[in-house]
N, C-alpha and C positions, 0 to 999 in steps of 0.2 A: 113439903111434898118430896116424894123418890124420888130418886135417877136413875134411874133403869141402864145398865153397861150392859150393851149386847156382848156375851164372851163367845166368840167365833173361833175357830180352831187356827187359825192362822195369823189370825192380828189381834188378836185380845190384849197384849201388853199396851199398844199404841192408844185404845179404847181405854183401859184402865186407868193411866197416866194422864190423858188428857178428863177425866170424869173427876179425878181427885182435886180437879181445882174449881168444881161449879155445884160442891153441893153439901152436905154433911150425911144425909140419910142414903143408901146405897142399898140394890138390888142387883146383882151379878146374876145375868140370866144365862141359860145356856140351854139351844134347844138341838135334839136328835132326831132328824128326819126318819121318818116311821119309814121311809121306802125300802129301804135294802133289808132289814128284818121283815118287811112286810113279804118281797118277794122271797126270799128263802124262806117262810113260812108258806106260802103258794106252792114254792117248787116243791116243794119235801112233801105236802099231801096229796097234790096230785101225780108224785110220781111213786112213792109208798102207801097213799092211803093216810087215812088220821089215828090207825090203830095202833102206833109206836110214840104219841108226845115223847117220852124224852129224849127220843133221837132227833128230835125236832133239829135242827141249827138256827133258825131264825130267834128262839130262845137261849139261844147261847151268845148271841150277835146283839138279843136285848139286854141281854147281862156286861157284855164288853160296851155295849155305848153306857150304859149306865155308871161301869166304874170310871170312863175316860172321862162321864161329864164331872163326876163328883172331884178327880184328880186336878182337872182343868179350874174347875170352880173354887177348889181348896190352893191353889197356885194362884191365883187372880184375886182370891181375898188377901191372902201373903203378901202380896202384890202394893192392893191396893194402902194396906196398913193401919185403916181405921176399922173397926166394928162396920158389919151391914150383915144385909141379907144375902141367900143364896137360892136356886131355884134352878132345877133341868127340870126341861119339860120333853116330850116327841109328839111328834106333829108335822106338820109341813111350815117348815122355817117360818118363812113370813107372816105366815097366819100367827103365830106361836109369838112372836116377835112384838106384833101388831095389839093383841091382847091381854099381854104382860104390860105392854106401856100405858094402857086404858087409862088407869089414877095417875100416870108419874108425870110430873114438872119439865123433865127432861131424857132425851135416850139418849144417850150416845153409842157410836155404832164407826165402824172404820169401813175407807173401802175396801171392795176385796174383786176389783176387775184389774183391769191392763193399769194400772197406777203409771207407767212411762209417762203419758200422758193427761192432763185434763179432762173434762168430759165425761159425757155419758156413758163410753166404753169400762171407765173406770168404777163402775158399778157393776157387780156381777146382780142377775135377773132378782134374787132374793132382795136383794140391798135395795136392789132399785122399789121394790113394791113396798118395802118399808119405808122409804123415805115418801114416796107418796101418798101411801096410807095412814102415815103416824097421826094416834089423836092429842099428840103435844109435840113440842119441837124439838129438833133433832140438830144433835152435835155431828157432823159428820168430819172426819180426822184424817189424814194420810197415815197411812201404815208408816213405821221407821226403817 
């Protein structure tokens, strides 16, 4: 079975590191929240109208998440050292997160709240619905 390595933009190495010791098959996910394209594609037709698409910016905002996941994703397989898979997806994080791990054995996934401390703080709101909602079990890691 996968191991699904959530790559999150700020603790992916910590994620990747501890994934290399629970599996052989390997799925490096990585997702880009539809919202901020979303709303610069909103602001731009309701304040121009939809009769100029390529002045759009929210397609330009699709184009920059898309080369950062492919970047991020090609740096974390680097990383990780052995042969796997790879995958960006957009969406709203945790959903996106939640249904990548549907077939996999394993997720591993890093905090990414107040890490000072223990605790439920130290989940930010996405982490936290994935750890509640995962349909298999969850590696959860301290950032380094």
């Amino acid at each position: 079975m996968t191991v699904v390595v959530w790559i999150a933009d700020d603790t992916w190495q910590s994620s990747v590191d501890a994934a290399r010791a629970h599996g052989s098959d390997f799925l490096l996910l990585h997702v880009s929240d539809h919202d901020v394209p979303g709303a610069a594609h909103g602001a731009f037709a309701g304040l121009f109208g939809r009769s100029q698409p390529a002045r759009d910016p929210g397609s330009r905002l699709d184009e920059l998440a898309a080369d950062h996941a492919a970047q991020l994703l090609a740096a974390a397989a680097e990383r990780l050292g052995v042969p796997c898979a790879t995958t960006a997806r957009v969406g709203r994080v945790e959903h996106e997160v939640v249904a990548a791990a549907q077939d996999a054995s394993l997720l591993v996934l890093c905090r990414d709240g107040d890490v000072s401390h223990a605790g439920p703080r130290s989940l930010g709101p996405a982490t936290r619905f994935v750890v509640d909602h995962a349909p298999c079990p969850v590696l959860l890691v301290w950032p380094d």
